[in-house]
Structures are given as structure tokens and as C-alpha cells.
DRENRONU-315614 format. One record per residue: residue number from 1; residue in one letter; x negated, y, z negated of N, C-alpha, C in turn. Coordinates in steps of 0.1 Angstrom, whole numbers, padded with zeros to 4 digits. Each point is the difference from the previous one (the first is absolute). Example, Ala and Ser with C-alpha at 12.3 -4.5 7.8 and 13.67 -1.06 7.14 Angstrom:
% residues 2
+-----+----+-------+-------+-------+-------+-------+-------+-------+-------+-------+
|   i | aa |  n_px |  n_py |  n_pz | ca_px | ca_py | ca_pz |  c_px |  c_py |  c_pz |
+-----+----+-------+-------+-------+-------+-------+-------+-------+-------+-------+
|   1 |  A | -0132 | -0057 | -0078 |  0009 |  0012 |  0000 | -0009 |  0012 |  0000 |
|   2 |  S |  0004 |  0011 |  0007 | -0009 |  0011 |  0000 |  0008 |  0011 | -0008 |
+-----+----+-------+-------+-------+-------+-------+-------+-------+-------+-------+
//
This chain:
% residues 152
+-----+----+-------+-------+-------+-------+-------+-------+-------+-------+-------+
|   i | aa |  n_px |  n_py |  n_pz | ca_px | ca_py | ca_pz |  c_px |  c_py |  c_pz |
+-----+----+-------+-------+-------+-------+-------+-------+-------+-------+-------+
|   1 |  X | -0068 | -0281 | -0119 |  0000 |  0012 |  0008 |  0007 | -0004 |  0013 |
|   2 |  X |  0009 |  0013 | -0001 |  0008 | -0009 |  0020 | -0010 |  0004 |  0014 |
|   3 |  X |  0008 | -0003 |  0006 | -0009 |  0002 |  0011 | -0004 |  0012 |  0004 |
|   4 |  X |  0014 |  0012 | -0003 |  0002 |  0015 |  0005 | -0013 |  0006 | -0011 |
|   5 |  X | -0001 | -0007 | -0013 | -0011 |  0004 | -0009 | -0012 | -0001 |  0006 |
|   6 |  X | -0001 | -0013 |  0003 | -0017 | -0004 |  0005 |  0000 |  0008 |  0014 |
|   7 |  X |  0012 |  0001 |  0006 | -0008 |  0006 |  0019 | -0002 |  0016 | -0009 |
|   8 |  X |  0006 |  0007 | -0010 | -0004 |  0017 | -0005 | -0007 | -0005 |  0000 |
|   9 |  X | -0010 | -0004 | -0016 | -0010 |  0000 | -0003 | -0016 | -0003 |  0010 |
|  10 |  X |  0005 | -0012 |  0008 | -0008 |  0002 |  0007 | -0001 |  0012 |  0014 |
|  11 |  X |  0010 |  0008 |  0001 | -0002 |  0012 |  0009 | -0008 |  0011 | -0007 |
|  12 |  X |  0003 |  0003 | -0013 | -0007 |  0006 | -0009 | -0017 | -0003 |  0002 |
|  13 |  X |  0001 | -0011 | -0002 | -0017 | -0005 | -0001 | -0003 |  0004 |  0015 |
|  14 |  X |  0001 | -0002 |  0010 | -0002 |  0008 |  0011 | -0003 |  0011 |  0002 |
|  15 |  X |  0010 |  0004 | -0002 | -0005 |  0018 | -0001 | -0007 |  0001 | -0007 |
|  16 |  X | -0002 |  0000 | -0015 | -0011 |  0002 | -0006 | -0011 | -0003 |  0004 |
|  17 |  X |  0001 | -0012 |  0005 | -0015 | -0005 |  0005 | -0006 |  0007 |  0014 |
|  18 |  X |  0008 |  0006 |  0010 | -0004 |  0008 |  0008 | -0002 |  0013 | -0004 |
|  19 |  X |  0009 |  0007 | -0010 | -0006 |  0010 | -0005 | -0015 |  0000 | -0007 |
|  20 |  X | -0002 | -0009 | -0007 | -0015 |  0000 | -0006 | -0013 | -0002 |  0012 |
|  21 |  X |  0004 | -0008 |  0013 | -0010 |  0001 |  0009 | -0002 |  0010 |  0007 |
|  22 |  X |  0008 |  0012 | -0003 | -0002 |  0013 |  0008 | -0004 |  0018 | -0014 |
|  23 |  X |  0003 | -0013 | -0012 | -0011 |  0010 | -0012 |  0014 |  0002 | -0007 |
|  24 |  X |  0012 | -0001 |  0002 |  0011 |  0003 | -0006 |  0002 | -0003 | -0017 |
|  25 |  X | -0002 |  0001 | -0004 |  0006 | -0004 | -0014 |  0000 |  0010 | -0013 |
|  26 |  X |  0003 | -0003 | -0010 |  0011 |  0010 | -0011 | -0012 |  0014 | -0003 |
|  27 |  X | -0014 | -0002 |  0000 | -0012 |  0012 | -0001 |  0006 |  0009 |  0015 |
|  28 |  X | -0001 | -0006 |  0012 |  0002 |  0008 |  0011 |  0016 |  0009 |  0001 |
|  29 |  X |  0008 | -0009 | -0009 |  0011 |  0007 |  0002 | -0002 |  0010 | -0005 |
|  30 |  X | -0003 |  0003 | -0020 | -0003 |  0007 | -0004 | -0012 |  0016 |  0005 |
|  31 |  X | -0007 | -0008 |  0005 | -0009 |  0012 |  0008 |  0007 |  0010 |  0010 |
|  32 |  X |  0011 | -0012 |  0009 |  0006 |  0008 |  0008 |  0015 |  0007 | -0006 |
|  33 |  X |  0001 | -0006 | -0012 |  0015 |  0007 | -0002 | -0004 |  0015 | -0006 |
|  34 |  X | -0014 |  0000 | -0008 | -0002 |  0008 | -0007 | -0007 |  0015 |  0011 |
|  35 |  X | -0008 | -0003 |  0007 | -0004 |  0012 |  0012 |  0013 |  0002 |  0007 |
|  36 |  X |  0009 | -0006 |  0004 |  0008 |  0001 |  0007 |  0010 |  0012 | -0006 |
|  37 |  X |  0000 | -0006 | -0014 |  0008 |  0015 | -0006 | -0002 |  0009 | -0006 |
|  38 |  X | -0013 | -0001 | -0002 | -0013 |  0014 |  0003 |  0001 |  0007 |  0010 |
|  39 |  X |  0006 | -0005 |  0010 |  0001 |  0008 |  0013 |  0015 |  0006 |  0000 |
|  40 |  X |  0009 | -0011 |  0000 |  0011 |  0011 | -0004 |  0001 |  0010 | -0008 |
|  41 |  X | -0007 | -0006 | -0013 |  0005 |  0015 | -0009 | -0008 |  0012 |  0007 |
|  42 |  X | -0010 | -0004 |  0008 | -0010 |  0014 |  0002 |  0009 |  0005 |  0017 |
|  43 |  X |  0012 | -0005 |  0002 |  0009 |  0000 |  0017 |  0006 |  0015 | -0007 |
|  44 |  X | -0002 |  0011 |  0010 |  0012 |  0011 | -0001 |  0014 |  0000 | -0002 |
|  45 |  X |  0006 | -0016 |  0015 |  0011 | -0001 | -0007 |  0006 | -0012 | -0007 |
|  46 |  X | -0013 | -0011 | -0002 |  0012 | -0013 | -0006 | -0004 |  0005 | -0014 |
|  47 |  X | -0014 |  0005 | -0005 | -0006 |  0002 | -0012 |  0013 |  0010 | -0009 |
|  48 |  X |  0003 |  0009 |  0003 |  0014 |  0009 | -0006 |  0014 | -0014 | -0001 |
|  49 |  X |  0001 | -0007 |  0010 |  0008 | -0006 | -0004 |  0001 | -0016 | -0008 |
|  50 |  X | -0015 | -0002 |  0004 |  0000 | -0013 | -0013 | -0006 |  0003 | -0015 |
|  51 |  X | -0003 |  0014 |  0001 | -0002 |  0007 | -0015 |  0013 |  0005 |  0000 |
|  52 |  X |  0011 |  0001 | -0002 |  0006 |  0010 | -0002 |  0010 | -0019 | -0005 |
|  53 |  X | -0003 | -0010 |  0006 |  0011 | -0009 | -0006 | -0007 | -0010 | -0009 |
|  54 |  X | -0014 | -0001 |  0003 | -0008 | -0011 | -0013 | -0004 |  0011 | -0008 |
|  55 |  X |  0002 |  0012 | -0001 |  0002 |  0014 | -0014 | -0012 | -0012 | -0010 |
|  56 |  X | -0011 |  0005 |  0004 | -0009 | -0010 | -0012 | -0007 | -0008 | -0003 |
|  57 |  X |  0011 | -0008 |  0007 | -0001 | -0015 | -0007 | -0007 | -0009 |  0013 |
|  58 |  X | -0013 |  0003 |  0004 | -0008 | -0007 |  0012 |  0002 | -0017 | -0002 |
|  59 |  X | -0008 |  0003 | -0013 | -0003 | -0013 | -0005 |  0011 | -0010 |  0003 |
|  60 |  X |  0007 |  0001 | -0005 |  0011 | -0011 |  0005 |  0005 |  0001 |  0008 |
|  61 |  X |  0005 |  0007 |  0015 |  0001 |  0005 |  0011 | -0013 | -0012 |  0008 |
|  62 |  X | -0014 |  0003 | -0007 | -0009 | -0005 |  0012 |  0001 | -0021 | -0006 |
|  63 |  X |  0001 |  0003 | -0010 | -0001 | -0019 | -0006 |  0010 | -0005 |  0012 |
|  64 |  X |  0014 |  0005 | -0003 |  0015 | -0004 |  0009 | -0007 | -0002 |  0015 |
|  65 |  X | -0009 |  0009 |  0004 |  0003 |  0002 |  0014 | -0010 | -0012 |  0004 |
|  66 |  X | -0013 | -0001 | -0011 | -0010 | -0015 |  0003 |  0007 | -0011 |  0001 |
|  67 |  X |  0008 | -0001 | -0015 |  0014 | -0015 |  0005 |  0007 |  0001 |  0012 |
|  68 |  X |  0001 |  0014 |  0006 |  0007 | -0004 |  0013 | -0007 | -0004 |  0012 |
|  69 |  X | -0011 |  0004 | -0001 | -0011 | -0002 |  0014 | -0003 | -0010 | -0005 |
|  70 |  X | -0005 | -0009 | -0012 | -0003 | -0011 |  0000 |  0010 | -0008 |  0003 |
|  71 |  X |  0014 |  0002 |  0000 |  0011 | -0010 | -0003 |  0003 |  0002 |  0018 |
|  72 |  X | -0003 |  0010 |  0007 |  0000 | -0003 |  0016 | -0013 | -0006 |  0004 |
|  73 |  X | -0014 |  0004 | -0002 | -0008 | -0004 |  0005 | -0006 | -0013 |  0000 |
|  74 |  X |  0003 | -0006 | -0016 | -0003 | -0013 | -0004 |  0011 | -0008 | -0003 |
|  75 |  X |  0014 |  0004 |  0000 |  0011 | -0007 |  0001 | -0005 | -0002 | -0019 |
|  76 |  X |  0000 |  0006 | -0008 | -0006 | -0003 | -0017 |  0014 |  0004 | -0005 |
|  77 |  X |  0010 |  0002 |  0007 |  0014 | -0001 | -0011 | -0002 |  0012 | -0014 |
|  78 |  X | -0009 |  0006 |  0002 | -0002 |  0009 | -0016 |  0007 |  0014 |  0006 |
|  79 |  X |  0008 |  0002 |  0010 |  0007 |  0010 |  0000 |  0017 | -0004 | -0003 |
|  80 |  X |  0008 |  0010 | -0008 |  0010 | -0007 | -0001 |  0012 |  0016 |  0005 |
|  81 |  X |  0000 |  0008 |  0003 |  0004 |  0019 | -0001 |  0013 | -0005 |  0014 |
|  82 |  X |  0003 |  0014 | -0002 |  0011 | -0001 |  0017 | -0003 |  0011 |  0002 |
|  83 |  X | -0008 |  0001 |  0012 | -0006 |  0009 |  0003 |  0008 |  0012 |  0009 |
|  84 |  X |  0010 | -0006 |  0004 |  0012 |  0008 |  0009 |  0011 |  0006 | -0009 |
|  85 |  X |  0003 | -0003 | -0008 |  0012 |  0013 | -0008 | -0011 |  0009 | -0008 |
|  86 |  X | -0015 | -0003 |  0001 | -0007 |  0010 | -0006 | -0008 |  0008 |  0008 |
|  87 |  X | -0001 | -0004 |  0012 |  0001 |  0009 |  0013 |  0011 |  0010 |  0003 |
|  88 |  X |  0011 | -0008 |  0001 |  0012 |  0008 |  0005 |  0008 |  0014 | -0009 |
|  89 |  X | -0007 |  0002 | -0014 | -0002 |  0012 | -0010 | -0005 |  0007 |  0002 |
|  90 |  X | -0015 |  0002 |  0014 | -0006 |  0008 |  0003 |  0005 |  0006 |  0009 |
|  91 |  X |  0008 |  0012 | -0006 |  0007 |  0004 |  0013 | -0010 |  0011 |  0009 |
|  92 |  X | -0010 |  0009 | -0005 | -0011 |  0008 |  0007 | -0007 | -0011 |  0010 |
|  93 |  X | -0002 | -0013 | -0003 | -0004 | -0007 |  0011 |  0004 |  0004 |  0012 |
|  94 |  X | -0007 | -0002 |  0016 |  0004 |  0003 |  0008 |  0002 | -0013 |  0009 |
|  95 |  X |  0001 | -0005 |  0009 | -0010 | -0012 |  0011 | -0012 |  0003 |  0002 |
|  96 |  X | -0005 |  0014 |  0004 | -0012 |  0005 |  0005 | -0011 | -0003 | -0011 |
|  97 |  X |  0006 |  0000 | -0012 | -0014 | -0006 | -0014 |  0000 | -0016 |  0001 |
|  98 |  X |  0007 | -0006 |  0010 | -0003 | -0015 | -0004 | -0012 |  0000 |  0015 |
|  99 |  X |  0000 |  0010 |  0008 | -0011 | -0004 |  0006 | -0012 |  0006 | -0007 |
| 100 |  X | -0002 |  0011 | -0004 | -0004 |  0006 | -0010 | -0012 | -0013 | -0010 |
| 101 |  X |  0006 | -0003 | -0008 |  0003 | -0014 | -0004 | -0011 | -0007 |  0002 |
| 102 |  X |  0005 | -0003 |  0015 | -0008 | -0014 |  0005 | -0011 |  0006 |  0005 |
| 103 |  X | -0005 |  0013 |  0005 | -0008 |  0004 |  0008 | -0011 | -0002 | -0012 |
| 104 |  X |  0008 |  0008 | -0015 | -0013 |  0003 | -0010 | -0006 | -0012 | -0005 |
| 105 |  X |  0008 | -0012 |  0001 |  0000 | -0019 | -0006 | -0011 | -0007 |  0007 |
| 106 |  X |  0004 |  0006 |  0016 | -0011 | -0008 |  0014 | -0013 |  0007 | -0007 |
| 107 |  X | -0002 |  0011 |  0001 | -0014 |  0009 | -0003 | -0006 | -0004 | -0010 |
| 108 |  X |  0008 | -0003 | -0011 | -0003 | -0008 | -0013 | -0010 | -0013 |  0004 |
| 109 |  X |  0010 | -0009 |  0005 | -0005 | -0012 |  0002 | -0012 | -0001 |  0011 |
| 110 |  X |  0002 |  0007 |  0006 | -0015 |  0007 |  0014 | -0013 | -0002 | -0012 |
| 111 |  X |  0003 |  0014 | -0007 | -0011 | -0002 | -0009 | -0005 | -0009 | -0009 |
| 112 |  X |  0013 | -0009 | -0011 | -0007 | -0008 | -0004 |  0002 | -0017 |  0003 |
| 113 |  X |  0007 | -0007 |  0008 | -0004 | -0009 |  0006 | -0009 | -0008 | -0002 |
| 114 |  X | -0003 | -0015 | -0006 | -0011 | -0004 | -0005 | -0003 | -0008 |  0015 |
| 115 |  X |  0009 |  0000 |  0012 |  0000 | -0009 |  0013 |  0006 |  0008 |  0010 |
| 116 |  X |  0001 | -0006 |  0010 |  0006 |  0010 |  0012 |  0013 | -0006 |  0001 |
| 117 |  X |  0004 | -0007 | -0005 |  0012 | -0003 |  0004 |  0011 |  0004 | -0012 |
| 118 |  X | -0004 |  0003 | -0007 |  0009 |  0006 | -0019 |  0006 |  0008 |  0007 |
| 119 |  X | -0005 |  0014 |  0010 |  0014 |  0010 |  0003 |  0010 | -0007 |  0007 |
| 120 |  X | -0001 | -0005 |  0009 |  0010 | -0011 |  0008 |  0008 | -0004 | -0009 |
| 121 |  X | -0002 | -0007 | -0010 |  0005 | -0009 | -0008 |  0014 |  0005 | -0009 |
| 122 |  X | -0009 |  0014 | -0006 |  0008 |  0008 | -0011 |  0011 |  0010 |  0012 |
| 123 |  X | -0005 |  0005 |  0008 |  0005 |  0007 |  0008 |  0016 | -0007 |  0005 |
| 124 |  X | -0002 | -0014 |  0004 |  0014 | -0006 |  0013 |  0011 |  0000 | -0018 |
| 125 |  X | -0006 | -0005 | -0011 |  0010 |  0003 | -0009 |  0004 |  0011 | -0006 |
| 126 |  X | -0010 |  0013 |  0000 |  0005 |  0011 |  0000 |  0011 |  0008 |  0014 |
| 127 |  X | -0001 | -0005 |  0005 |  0010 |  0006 |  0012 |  0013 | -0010 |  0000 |
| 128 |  X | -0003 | -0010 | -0006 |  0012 | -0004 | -0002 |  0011 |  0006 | -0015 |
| 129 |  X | -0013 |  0000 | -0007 |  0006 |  0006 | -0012 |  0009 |  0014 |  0004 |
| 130 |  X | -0008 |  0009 |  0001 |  0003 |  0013 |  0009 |  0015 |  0003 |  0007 |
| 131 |  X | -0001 | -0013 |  0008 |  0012 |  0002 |  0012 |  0012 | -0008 | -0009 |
| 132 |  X | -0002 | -0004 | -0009 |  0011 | -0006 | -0009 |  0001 |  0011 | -0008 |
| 133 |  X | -0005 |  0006 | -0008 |  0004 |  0013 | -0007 |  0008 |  0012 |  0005 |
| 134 |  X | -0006 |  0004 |  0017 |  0007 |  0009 |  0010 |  0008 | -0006 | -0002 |
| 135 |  X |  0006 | -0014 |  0006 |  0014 | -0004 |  0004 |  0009 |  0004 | -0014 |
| 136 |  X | -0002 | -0007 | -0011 |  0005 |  0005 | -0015 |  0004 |  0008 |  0000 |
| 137 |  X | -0008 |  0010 | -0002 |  0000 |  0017 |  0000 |  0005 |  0007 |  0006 |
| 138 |  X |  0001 |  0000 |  0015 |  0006 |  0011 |  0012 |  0008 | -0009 |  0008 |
| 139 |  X |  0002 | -0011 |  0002 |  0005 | -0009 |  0010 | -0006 | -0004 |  0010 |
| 140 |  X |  0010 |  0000 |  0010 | -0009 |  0000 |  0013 |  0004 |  0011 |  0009 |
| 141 |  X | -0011 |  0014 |  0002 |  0008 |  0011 |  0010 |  0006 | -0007 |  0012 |
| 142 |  X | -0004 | -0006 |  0002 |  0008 |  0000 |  0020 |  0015 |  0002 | -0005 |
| 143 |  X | -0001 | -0015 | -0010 |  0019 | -0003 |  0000 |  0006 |  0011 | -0009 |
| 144 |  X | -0008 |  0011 | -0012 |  0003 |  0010 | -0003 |  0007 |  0011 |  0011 |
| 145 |  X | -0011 |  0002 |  0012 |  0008 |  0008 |  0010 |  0007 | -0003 |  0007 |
| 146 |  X |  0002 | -0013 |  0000 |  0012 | -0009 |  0011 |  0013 |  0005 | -0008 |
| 147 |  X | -0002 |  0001 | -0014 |  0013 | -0001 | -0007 |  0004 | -0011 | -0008 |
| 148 |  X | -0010 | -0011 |  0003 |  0003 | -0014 | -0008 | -0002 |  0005 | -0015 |
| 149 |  X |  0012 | -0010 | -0007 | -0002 |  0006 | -0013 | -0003 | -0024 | -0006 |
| 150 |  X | -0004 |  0008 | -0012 | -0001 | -0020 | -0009 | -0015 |  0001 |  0000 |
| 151 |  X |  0003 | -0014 | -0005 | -0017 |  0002 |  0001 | -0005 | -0016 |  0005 |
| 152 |  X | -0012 | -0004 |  0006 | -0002 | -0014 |  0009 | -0002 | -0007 | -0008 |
+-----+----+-------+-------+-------+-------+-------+-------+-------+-------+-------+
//
């Protein structure tokens, strides 16, 4: 194993190992992936629009989304998707639903949280997620109104 192998692997074990002392692990993701999109689908406006593109098929919609919160929250590598050209198809998306979004995600985690520190945790990577999707998707307004064209 080279060295760039052993310093991953051991960042991995890290994370995972702080995730578990704050209740984190593959049951909690599940709990939270699963209420979480209970809530969307029951949202006036994200529910019309993540029904109208997982047409059905929850089930595999919600497995994908556990590999992804486990593959951020525990660094578990079981996500493998590109989440940005499959963002960037939603054209009814607005920016205003990615706060949307996070507002209904934080409330999620408020409620089920096995520690006080899990919203913090899921939260700083969902706004990072978030603000990488906006960027993708709409750019950046300022340099939109400046006139700047490309992209950074």
C-alpha cells in the first residue's frame, strides 16, 4: 500500500470513528434519509417536483441517496452517481428550493438526531453540497449581472 493509500484509508477511519461517537452510522443515515423524504414528498413545492422525476420508483431513489449520505458522512465510498448533470436536467428547479431544501433537511435532523452535535455535522456538508449544485446550475449571479460570461 503506498503512502497516499495508507494517509486515505486512515482519514477514512477518522471520520468514521467521529461519526460513530456522535451516534452516526449506516441505521441513523437510514432513519434520516428515510423521514427526510417523507417530508419532501409531503413539501407543496419540492414534493410535485421530486415526484414528478423519481415517477415511482422511491425505492431506488432512497437506497442511492443512503449511499450518498453514508459515502459523505462516513467517507464508506458506497456512493458512486454524478450528481451535477443530474441536477442540471432539473430545469423547474429554482435556487430558492435549494434553501427550501436545507430548511426541510435541518428540521429533519432537529428531530431525529441521536446527539446534539449530528445537525452541525450533516448540515456544514449539506450547504456545501447545496452551494456546489447552485454554482452548477445557475452560476454565479453577481458575475451573471456584471456580464461575465465562462464559468470559474
Amino acid at each position: 500500500m503506498s503512502d497516499v493509500q495508507s494517509f486515505a484509508e486512515q482519514r477514512r477511519r477518522e471520520v468514521r470513528e467521529k461519526a460513530a461517537l456522535i451516534g452516526i452510522d449506516e441505521a441513523y443515515i437510514s432513519l434520516l434519509v428515510e423521514s427526510f423524504y417523507d417530508r419532501i414528498r409531503a413539501d407543496s413545492e419540492l414534493g410535485p417536483i421530486f415526484n414528478g422525476v423519481i415517477t415511482g420508483n422511491w425505492d431506488s431513489h432512497l437506497a442511492r441517496m443512503k449511499d450518498f449520505w453514508a459515502s459523505v458522512a462516513l467517507s464508506a465510498g458506497s456512493y458512486s452517481g454524478q450528481p451535477v448533470p443530474v441536477h442540471q436536467r432539473l430545469t423547474q428547479v429554482t435556487p430558492d428550493h435549494f434553501d427550501r431544501w436545507l430548511r426541510l433537511f435541518g428540521e429533519t435532523l432537529n428531530e431525529t438526531a441521536p446527539h446534539p452535535d449530528v445537525p452541525d455535522y450533516f448540515m456544514l456538508r449539506a450547504r456545501r453540497i447545496a452551494e456546489s449544485l447552485k454554482l452548477a446550475m445557475f452560476g454565479v449571479p453577481e458575475l451573471k449581472a456584471r456580464g461575465v460570461t465562462g464559468t470559474l
